[in-house]
C-alpha positions, 0 to 999 in steps of 0.5 A, a space after each residue: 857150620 862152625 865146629 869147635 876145635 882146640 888149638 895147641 900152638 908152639 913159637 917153634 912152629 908146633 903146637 904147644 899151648 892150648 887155644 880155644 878157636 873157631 875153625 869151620 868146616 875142617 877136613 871134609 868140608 874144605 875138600 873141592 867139591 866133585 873131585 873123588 867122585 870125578 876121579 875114583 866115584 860115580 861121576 868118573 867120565 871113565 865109567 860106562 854109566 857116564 859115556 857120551 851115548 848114555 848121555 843120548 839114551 836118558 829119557 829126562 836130560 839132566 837139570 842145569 844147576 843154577 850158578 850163584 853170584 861170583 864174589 872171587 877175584 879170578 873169572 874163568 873161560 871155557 869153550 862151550 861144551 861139546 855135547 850133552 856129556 860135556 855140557 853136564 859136566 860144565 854146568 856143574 864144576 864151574 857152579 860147585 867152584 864158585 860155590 865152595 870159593 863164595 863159602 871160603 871167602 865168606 868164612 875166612 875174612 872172619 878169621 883174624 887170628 894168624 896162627 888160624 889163618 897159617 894153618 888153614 893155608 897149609 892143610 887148604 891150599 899147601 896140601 889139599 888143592 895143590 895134591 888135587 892139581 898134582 892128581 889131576 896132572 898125572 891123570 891127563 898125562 896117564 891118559 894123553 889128554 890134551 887140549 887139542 883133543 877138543 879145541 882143534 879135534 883132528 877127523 875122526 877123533 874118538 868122540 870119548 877122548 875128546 869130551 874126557 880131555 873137555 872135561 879133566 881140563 875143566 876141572 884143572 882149571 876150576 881147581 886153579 880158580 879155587 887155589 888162587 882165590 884162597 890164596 889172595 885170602 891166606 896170603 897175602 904177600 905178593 912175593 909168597 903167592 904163585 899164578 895160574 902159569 905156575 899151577 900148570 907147570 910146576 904141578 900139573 906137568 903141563 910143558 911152557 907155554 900154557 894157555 891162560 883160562 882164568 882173567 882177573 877182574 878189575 875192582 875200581 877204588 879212587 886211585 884207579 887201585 883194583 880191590 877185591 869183592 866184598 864176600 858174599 852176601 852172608 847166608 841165613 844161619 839155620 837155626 836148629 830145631 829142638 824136636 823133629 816132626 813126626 816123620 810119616 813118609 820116606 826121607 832123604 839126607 842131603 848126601 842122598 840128593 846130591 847123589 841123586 844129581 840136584 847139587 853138592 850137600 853145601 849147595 843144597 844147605 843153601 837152598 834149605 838157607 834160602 827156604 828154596 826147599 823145606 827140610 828138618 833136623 834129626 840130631 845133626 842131619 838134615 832131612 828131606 820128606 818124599 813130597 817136598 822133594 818131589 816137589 823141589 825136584 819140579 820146580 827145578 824142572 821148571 825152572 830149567 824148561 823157562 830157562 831153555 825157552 
C-alpha cells in the first residue's frame, strides 16, 4: 500500500525544498517481520507458552505456512529443525523473510529517484536491520548461545537451550539474508557493500572465523556475467471498495489472525491478492468474517495433511 509523503531535501545532505514522492510502507511496514514478537512478544521461545513440552501438549500441531517463490539474490542453509519447537519456528521466519524481501525488491526497483532511494537505505538497511543484528547479537551472548548447542549437543544438554540457540541463529541468519538483499538494491557500489562474514562480526559480535549460512545464487547472462532475478511477479492490487457489506457474524482484522498464527498481516494481504481468502474493507482495514475464516483456516489444515502424506 503506497502512502504519500512529502519530502524536503537539502544539497547539504538535510531536507530543504519540498518534493511530492511515493514512498510505501514506511516505518512499520519496513519493519522485519516476527522480530519484536521473537524478542519482547508472544513468540519469545523464552516464554513458558513457547517451551519445547508446550509444544508436545497442543492437541492440533501448528499449520506449516507455505514459502512463496524466492525472487532474492542470497539462498539460506539451515540444519533440519530439531523438534516441534524448533520446527515452528523454521517454518515461518525463513517463509516471512522471503516474504518481506519479495515485497521490498518489488517496490524499490520502482523507485528511481536517488534522494528516495538514500534515504530508504539509511532508515531501512543503516538503521532498522543493522539495529535488529546488533540486538539479536547481544541477545546470544547475554544468554551464551551458540551454534554447538545444536549442531554438536554435548550429552545431556538442556533440550531449552539447544532449541533457543536453534532458533536466535535462525533469526540472525534470516535477518542477514534480508540486509543483503536490500543492500544489492540500495546499494549498488561494490566497495559500499558488506558480507555476511562482516554482518556476524562486526554487529552480532560473533569472534572470526564464522560459519557462511547464506550461497549466493548464480544468474547466468551471455557472458557467463551473474545478474540478479527479476522481482517477483507483481501482485493484484486490491481495489478499495466504496461500501462495506452489511456485517451480520464476528469479524476479525488481519492483525487478529496473524496473532491467531496464520501468517504475518503482509502475507495474509497476499492471500486476500490472491482470493485465497475472501475479506472486505471498513475505512482502511481490512476484515475477515467468522465463516470465511473458519473455512480458510480448513483449508489450510488440508493443505498441510496433503502436504505430510
Amino acid at each position: 500500500m503506497l502512502l504519500r509523503y512529502e519530502v524536503t531535501i537539502l544539497f547539504s545532505g538535510e531536507w530543504t525544498s519540498k518534493k511530492e514522492s511515493q514512498v510505501s510502507m514506511l516505518s512499520s511496514k519496513y519493519r522485519f517481520p516476527l522480530f519484536d514478537d521473537l524478542l519482547y512478544g508472544a513468540l519469545s521461545p523464552f516464554s513458558s507458552s513457547n517451551s519445547c513440552e508446550a509444544f508436545l501438549l497442543e492437541e492440533e500441531p501448528h499449520l506449516r505456512v507455505e514459502m512463496e517463490a524466492d525472487a532474492g539474490i542470497y539462498a539460506l542453509t539451515y540444519p533440519k529443525p530439531l523438534n516441534l519447537k524448533c520446527s515452528f519456528y523454521y517454518n515461518r521466519l525463513p517463509g516471512e523473510t522471503v516474504s518481506y524481501c519479495n515485497d521490498l525488491r518489488e517496490h524499490f526497483t520502482t523507485l528511481t529517484d536517488p534522494d528516495i532511494r538514500a534515504y530508504l537505505k539509511l532508515t531501512i538497511l543503516d538503521r532498522h536491520l543493522k539495529t535488529a543484528l546488533i540486538k539479536t547479537g547481544e541477545l546470544l551472548r547475554e544468554y551464551k548461545l551458540s551454534t554447538a548447542d545444536f549442531l554438536a549437543p554435548a550429552p545431556g544438554a538442556d533440550i531449552e537451550k539447544i532449541s533457543n540457540s536453534y532458533i536466535f541463529h535462525l533469526l540472525k541468519i534470516c535477518l542477514a539474508k534480508a540486509y543483503l538483499e536490500v543492500q544489492s538494491i540500495l546499494e549498488p557500489r561494490p566497495a559500499k557493500q558488506v558480507d555476511e562474514t562482516y554482518l556476524y562480526t562486526a554487529l552480532t559480535g560473533e569472534i572470526p572465523p564464522v560459519k557462511i549460512w547464506l550461497r549466493k545464487r548464480k544468474f547466468n547472462k551471455p557472458g557467463n556475467q551473474a545478474s540478479p532475478p527479476k522481482p517477483a511477479e507483481k501482485k493484484t492490487e486490491l481495489a478499495p471498495e466504496e461500501k462495506s457489506p452489511t456485517v451480520t457474524e464476528k469479524t476479525y482484522t488481519l492483525s487478529e489472525i496473524s496473532k491467531m498464527g496464520y501468517g504475518s498481516e503482509r502475507t495474509l494481504r497476499r492471500r486476500l491478492a490472491d482470493k485465497e481468502i475472501n475479506g472486505f474493507k471498513n475505512g482502511s482495514k481490512w476484515l475477515v468474517e467468522k465463516s470465511e475464516l473458519d473455512r480458510y483456516i480448513a483449508y489450510l489444515k488440508a493443505k498441510t495433511k496433503t502436504h505430510n502424506k
